[in-house]
C-alpha positions as MATLAB code, in Angstrom:
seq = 'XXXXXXXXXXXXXXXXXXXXXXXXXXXXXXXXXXXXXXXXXXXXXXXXXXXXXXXXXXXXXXXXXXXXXXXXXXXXXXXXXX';
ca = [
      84.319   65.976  145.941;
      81.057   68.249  146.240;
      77.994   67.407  148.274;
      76.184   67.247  145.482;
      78.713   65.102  143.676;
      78.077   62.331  146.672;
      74.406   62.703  146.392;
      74.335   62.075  142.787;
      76.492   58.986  143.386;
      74.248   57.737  145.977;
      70.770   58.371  143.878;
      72.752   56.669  140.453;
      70.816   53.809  141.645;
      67.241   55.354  141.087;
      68.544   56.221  137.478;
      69.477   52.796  136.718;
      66.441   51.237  137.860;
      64.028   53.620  135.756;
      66.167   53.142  132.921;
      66.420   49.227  133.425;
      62.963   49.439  133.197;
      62.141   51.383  130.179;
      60.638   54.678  132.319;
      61.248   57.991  131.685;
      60.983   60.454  135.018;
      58.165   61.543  133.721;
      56.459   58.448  133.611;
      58.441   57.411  136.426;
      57.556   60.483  138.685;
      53.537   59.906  137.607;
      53.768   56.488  139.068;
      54.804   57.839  142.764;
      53.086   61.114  142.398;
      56.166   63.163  141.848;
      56.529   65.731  139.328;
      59.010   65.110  136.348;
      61.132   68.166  137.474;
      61.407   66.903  141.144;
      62.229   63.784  140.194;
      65.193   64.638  138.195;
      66.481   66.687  140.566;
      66.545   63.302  142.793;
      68.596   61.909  140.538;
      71.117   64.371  139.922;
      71.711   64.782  143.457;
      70.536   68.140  143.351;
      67.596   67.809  146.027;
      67.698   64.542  148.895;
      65.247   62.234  148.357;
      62.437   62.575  151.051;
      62.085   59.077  153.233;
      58.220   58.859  151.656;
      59.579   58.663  147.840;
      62.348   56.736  148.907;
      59.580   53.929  150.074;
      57.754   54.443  147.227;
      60.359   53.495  145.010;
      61.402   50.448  146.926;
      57.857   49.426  146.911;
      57.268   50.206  143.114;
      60.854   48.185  141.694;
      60.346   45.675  144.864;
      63.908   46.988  146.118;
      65.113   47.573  149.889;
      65.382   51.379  150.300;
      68.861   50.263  151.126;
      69.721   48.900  148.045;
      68.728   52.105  146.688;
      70.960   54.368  148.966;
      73.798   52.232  148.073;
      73.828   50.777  152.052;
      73.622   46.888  150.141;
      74.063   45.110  147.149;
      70.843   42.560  148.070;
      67.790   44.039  145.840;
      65.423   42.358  148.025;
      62.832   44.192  150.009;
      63.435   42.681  153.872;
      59.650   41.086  154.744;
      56.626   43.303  155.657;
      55.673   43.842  158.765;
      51.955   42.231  159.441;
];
């Protein structure tokens, strides 16, 4: 298997949440500032996703950035830090 077979495995996640909720990348991408382009090449494995998007996109589907690497099954974000 490719390295950028196992990244696209890894970021299948991202796709399913954008299309459980109805998003295209382009909408998607102008909701966390990323350009449509960018954004696809997240989810095709063809670029990593940078730790800053990767919060972003927990924060914007309420996910743990775990759950979107694939490191859990849990969707919950762990509790904020005060």
């Amino acid at each position: 298997m490719t390295a950028v077979m196992k990244m696209a495995e890894r970021y299948e996640r991202i796709r399913n949440l954008r299309e459980d909720a109805d998003l295209t990348q382009a909408q998607l991408g102008a909701c966390i500032n990323v350009p449509q382009r960018t954004y696809a090449y997240y989810e095709t494995g063809e670029r990593m996703i940078p730790p800053q998007v990767l919060i972003s996109l927990a924060r914007y589907y309420h996910v743990s950035v775990d759950y979107i690497l694939g490191l859990t099954d849990q969707k919950q974000p762990y509790p904020r830090s005060r």
